[in-house]
PQR file with spaces between the fields and no chain letter, atoms N, CA, C, O and H, PARSE charges and radii, in Angstrom:
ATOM       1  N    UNK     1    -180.295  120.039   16.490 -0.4000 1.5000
ATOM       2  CA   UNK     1    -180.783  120.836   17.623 -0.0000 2.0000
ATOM       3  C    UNK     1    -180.951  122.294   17.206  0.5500 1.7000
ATOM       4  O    UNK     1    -180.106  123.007   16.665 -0.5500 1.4000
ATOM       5  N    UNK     2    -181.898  122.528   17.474 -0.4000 1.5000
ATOM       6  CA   UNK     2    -182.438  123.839   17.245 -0.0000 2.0000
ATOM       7  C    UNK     2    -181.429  125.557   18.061  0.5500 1.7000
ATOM       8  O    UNK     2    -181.587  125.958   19.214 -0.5500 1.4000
ATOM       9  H    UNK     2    -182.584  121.948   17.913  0.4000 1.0000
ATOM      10  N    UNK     3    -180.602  126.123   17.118 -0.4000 1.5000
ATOM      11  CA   UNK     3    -180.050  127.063   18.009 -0.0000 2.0000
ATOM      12  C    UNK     3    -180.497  127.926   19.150  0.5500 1.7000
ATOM      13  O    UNK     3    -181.316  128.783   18.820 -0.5500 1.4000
ATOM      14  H    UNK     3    -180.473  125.797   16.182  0.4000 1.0000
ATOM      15  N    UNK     4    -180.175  127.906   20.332 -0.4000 1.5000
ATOM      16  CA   UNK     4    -180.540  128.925   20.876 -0.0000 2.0000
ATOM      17  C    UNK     4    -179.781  130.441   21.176  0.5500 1.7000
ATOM      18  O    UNK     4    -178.604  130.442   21.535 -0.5500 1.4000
ATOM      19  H    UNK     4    -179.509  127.210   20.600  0.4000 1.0000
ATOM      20  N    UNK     5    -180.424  131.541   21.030 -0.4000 1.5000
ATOM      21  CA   UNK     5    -180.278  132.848   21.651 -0.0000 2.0000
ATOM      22  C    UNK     5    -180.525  133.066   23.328  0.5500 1.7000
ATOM      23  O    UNK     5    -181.588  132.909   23.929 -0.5500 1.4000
ATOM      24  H    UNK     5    -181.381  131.540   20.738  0.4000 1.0000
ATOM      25  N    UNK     6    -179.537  133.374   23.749 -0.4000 1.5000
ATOM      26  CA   UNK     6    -180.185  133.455   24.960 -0.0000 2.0000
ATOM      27  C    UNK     6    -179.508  135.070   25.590  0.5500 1.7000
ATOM      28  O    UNK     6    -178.309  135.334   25.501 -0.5500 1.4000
ATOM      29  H    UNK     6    -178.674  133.501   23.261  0.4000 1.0000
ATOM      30  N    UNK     7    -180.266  135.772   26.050 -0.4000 1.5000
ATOM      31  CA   UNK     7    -179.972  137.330   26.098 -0.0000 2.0000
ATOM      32  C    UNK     7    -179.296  137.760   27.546  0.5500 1.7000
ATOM      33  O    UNK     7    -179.816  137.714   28.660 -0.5500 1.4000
ATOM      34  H    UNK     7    -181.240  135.558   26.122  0.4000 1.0000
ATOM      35  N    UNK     8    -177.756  138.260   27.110 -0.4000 1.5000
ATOM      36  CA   UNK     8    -176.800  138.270   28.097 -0.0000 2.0000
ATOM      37  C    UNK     8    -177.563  139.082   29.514  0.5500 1.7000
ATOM      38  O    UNK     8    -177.534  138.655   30.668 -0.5500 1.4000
ATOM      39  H    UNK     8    -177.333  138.297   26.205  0.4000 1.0000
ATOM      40  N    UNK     9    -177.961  139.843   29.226 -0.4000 1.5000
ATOM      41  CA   UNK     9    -178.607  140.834   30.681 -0.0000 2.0000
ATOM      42  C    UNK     9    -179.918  139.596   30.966  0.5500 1.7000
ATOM      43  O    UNK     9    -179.750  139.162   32.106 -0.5500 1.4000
ATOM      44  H    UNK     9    -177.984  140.190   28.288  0.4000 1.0000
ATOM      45  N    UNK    10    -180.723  139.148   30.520 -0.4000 1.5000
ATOM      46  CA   UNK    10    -181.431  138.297   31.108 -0.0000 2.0000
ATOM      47  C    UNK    10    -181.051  137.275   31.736  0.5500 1.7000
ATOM      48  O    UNK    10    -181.558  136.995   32.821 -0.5500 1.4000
ATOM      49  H    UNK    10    -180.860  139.501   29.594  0.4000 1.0000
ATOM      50  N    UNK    11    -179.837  136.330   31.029 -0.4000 1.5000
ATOM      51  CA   UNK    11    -178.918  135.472   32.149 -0.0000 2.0000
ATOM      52  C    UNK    11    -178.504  136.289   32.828  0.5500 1.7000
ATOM      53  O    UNK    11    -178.915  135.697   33.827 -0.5500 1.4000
ATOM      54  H    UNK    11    -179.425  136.558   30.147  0.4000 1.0000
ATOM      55  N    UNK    12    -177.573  138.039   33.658 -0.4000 1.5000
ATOM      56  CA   UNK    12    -177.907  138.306   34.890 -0.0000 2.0000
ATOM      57  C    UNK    12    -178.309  138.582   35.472  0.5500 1.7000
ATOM      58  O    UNK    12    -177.938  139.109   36.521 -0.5500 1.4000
ATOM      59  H    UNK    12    -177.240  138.520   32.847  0.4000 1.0000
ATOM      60  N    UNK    13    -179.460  138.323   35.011 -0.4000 1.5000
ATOM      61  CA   UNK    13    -181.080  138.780   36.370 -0.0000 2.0000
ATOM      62  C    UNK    13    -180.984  137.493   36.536  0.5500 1.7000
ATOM      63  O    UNK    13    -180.633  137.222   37.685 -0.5500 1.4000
ATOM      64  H    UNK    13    -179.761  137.895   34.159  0.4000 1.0000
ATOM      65  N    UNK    14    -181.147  136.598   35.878 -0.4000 1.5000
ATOM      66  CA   UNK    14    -181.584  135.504   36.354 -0.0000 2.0000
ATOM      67  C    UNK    14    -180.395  134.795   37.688  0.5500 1.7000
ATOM      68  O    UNK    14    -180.834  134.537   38.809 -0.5500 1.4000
ATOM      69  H    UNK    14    -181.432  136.817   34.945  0.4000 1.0000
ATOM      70  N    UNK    15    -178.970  134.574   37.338 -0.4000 1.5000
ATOM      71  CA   UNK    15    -178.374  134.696   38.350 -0.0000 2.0000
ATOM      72  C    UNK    15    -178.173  135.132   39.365  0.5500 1.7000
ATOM      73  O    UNK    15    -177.839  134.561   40.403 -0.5500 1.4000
ATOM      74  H    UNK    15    -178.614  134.784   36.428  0.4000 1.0000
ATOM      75  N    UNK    16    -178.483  136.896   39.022 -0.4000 1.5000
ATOM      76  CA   UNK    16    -178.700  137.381   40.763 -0.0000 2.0000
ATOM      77  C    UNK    16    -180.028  136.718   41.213  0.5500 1.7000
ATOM      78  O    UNK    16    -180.171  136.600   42.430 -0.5500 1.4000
ATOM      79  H    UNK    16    -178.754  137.360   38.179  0.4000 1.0000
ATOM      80  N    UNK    17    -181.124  136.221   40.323 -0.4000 1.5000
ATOM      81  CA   UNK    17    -182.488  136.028   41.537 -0.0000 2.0000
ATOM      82  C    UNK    17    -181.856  134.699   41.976  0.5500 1.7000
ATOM      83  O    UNK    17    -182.467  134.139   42.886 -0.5500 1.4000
ATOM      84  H    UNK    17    -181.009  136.317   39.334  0.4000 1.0000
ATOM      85  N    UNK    18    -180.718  134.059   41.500 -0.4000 1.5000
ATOM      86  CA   UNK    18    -180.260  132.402   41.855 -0.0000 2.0000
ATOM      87  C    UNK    18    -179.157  132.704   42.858  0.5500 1.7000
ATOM      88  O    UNK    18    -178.757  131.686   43.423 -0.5500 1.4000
ATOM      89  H    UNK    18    -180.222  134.514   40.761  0.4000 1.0000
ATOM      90  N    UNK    19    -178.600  133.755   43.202 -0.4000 1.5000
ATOM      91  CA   UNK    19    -177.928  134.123   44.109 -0.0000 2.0000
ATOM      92  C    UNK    19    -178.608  134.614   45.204  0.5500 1.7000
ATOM      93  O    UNK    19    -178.241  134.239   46.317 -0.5500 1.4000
ATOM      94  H    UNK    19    -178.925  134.582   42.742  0.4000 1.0000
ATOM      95  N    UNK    20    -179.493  135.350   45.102 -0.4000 1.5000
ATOM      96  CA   UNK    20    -180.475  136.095   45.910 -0.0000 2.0000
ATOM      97  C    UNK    20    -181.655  134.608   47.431  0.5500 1.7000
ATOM      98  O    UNK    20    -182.054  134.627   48.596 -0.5500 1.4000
ATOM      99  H    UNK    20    -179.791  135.655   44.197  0.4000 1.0000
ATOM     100  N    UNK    21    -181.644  133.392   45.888 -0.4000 1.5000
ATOM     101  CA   UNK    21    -182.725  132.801   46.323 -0.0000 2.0000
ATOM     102  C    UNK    21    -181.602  132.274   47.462  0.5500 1.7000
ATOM     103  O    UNK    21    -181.832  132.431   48.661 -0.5500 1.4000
ATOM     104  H    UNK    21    -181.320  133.377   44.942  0.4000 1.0000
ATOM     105  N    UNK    22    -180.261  131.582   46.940 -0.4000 1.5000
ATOM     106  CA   UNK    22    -179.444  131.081   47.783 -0.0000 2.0000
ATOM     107  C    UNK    22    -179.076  131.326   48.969  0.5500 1.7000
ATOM     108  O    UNK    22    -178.746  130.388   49.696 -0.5500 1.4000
ATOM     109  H    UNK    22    -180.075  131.454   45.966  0.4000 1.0000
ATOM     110  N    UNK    23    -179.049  132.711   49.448 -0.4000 1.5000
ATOM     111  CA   UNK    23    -178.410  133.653   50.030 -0.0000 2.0000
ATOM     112  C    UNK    23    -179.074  133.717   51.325  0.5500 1.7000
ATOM     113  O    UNK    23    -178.779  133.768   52.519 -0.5500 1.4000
ATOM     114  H    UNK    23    -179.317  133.473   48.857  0.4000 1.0000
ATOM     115  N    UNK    24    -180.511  133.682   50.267 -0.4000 1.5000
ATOM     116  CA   UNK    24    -181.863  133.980   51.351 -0.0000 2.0000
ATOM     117  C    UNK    24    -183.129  132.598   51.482  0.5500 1.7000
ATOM     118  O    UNK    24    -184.282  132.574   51.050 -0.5500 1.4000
ATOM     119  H    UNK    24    -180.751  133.640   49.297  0.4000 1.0000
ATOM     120  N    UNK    25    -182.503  131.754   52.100 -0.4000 1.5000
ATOM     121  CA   UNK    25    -183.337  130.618   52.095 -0.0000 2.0000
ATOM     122  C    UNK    25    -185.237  130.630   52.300  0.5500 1.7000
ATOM     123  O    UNK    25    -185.857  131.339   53.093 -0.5500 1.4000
ATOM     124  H    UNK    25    -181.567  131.774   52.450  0.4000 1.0000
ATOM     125  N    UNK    26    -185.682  129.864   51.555 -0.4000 1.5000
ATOM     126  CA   UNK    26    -187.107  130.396   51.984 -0.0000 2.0000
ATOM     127  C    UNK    26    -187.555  129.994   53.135  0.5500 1.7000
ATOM     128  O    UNK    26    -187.099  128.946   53.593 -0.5500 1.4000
ATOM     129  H    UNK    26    -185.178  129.289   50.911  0.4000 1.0000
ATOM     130  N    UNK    27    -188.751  130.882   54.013 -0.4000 1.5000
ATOM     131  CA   UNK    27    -188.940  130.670   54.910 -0.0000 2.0000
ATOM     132  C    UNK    27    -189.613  129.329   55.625  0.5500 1.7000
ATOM     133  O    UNK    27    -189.875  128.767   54.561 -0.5500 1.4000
ATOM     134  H    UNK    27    -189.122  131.733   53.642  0.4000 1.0000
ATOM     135  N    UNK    28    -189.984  128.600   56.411 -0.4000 1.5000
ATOM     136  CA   UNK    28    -191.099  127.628   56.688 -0.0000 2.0000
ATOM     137  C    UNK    28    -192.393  128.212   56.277  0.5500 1.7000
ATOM     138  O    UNK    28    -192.773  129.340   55.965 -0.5500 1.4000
ATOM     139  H    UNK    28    -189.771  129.056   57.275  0.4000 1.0000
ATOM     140  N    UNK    29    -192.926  127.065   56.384 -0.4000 1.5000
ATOM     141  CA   UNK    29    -194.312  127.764   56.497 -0.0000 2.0000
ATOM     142  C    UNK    29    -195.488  128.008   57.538  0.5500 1.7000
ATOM     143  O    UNK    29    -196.714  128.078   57.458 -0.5500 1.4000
ATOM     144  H    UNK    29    -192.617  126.148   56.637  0.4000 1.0000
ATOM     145  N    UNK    30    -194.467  128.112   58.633 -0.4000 1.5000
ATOM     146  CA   UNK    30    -195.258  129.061   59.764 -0.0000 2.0000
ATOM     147  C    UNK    30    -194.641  130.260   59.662  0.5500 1.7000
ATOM     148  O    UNK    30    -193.706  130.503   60.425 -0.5500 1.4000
ATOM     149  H    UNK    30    -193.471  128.056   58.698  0.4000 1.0000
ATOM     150  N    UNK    31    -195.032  131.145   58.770 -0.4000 1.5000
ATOM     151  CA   UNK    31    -194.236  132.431   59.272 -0.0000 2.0000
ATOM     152  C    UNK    31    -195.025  133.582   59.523  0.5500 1.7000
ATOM     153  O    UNK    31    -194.843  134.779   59.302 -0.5500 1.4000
ATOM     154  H    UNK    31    -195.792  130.948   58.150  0.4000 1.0000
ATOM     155  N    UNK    32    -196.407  132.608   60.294 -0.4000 1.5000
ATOM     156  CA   UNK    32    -197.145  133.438   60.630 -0.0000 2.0000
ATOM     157  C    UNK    32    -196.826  134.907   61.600  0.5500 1.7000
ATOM     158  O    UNK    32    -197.698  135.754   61.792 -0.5500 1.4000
ATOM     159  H    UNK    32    -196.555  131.635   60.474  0.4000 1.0000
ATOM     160  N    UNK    33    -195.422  135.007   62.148 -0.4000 1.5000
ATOM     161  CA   UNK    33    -195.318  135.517   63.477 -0.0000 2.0000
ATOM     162  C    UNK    33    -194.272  136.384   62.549  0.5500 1.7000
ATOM     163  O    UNK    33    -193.047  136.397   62.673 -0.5500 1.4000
ATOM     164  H    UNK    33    -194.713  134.318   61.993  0.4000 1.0000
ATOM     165  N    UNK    34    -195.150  137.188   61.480 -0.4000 1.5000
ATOM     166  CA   UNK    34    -194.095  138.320   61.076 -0.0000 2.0000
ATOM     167  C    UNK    34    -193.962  139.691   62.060  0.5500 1.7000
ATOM     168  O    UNK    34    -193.159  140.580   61.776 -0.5500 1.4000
ATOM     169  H    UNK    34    -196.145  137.178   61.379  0.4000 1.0000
């Protein structure tokens, strides 16, 4: 298996947007009535 690098500040962006998405469920899709 091929090693991977994976870049510590980019895993926590990526967690906060996986916390963020959690947090903040997406809307339906009538959300016409912003």
């Amino acid at each position: 298996l091929p090693e991977i690098h994976l870049d510590p500040d980019m895993l926590r962006e990526h967690e906060l947007q996986l916390i963020e998405a959690a947090s903040h469920p997406l809307p339906d899709d009538d959300d016409d009535d912003l």
